[in-house]
C-alpha positions as CSV (number, residue, x, y, z in Angstrom):
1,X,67.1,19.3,-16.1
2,X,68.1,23.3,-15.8
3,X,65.9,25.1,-16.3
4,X,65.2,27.2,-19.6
5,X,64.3,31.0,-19.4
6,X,63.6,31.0,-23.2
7,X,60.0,31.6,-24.0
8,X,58.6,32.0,-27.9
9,X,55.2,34.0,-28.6
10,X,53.6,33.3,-31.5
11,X,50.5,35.1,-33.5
12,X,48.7,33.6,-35.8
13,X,47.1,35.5,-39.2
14,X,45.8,32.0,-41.0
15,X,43.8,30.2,-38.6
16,X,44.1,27.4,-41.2
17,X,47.1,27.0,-40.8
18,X,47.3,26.8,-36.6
19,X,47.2,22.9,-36.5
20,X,50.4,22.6,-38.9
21,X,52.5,25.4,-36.7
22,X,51.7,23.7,-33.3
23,X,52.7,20.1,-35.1
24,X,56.1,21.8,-35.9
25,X,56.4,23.5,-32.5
26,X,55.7,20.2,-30.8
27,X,58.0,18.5,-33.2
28,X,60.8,20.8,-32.2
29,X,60.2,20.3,-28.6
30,X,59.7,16.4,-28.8
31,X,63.0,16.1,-30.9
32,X,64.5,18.6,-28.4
33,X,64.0,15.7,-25.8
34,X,60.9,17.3,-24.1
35,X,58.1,16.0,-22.8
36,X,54.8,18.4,-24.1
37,X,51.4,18.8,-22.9
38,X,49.4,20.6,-25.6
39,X,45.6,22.4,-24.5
40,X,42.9,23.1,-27.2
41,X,39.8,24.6,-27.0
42,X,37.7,21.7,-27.8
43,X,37.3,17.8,-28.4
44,X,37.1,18.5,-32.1
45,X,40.1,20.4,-32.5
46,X,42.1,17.6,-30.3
47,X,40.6,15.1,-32.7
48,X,42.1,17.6,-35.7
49,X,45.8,17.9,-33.8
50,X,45.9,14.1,-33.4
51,X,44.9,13.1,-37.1
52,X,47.5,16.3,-38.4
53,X,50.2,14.9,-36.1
54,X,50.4,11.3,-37.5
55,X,50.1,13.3,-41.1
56,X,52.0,16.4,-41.3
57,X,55.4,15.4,-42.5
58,X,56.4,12.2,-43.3
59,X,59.5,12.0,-41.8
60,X,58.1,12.5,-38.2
61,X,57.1,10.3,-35.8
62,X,55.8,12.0,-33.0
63,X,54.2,9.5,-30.2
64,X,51.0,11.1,-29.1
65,X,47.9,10.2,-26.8
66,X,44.4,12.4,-26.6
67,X,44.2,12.8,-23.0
68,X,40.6,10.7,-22.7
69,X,41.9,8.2,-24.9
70,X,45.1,7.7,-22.5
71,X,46.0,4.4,-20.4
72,X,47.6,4.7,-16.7
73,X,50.3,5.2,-16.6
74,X,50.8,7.5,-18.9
75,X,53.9,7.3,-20.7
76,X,53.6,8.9,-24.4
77,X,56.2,12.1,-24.7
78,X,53.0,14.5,-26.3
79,X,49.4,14.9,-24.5
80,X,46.4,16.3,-26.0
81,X,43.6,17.5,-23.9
82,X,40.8,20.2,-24.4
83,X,40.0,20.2,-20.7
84,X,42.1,20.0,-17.5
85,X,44.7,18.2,-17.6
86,X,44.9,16.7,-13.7
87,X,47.9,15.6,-13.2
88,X,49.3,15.4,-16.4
89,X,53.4,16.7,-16.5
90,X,55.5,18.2,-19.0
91,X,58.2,19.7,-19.8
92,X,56.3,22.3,-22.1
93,X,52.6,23.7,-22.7
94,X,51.6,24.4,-25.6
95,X,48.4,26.7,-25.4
96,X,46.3,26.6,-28.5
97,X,43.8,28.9,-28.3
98,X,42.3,32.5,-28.8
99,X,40.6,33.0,-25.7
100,X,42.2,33.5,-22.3
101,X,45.1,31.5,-20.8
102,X,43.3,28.8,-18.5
103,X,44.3,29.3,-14.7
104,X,46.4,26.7,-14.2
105,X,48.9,27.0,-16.7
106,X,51.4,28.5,-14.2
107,X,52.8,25.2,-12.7
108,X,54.0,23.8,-16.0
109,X,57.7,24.9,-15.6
110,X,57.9,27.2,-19.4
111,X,54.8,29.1,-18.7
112,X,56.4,31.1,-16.0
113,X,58.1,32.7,-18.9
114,X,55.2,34.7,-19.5
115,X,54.9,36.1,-16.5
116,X,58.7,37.0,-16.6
117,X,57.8,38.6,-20.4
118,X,54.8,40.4,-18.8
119,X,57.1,41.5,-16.4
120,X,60.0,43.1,-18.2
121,X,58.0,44.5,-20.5
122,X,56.0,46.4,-18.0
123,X,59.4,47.4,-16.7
124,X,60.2,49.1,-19.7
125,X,62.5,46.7,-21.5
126,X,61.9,46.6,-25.5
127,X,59.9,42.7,-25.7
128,X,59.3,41.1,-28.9
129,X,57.2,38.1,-30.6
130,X,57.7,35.9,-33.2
131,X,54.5,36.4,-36.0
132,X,53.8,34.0,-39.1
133,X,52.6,35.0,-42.1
């Protein structure tokens, strides 16, 4: 797979509303044939994601596993998990937090897009995020 330099910030002003924008984030990326690994802060909040992504739309089906709930092998396209993940791969990371990015985020293959926006921003270029209402 070649690999994508794309990377898309996103800062939330409704917390209410932070379990319905990762659902369609991972929607796009699961329909975009990638595999997604998806960290929250807590069991409760997995708990939340799982219920809002069998719920959100009804024309999506998006095949998902909580990551203590999951069988070896692992084989479902979308992983939730509020702790680390071991050896759990995926195409894409979805970090759903407020506090600090957890260490280990680096060797999924997208997050090193943040050290590349880090980077050019430092360097002067003019670096942008996407913000929802």
């Amino acid at each position: 797979m070649d690999e994508d330099k794309s990377a898309e910030f996103v800062e939330l002003h409704a917390p209410e509303e932070k379990a319905r924008l990762v659902c369609n984030y991972v929607r796009r990326a699961y329909e975009g044939g990638q595999t997604v690994a998806v960290y929250v802060p807590d069991r409760a909040e997995a708990e939340e994601l799982d219920t809002t992504l069998w719920t959100f739309a009804q024309d999506a089906f998006i095949p998902h596993v909580r990551l203590e709930e999951a069988a070896e092998p692992l084989i479902e396209p979308v992983v939730l998990f509020s702790r680390e993940p071991g050896d759990v791969q995926a195409d894409l990371l979805v970090v759903s937090t407020d506090g600090e990015l957890p260490g280990w985020f680096e060797r999924f293959p997208h997050q090193a897009s943040r050290a590349r926006f880090a980077a050019c921003r430092a360097a002067g270029y003019k670096m942008s995020m996407v913000k929802t209402a």
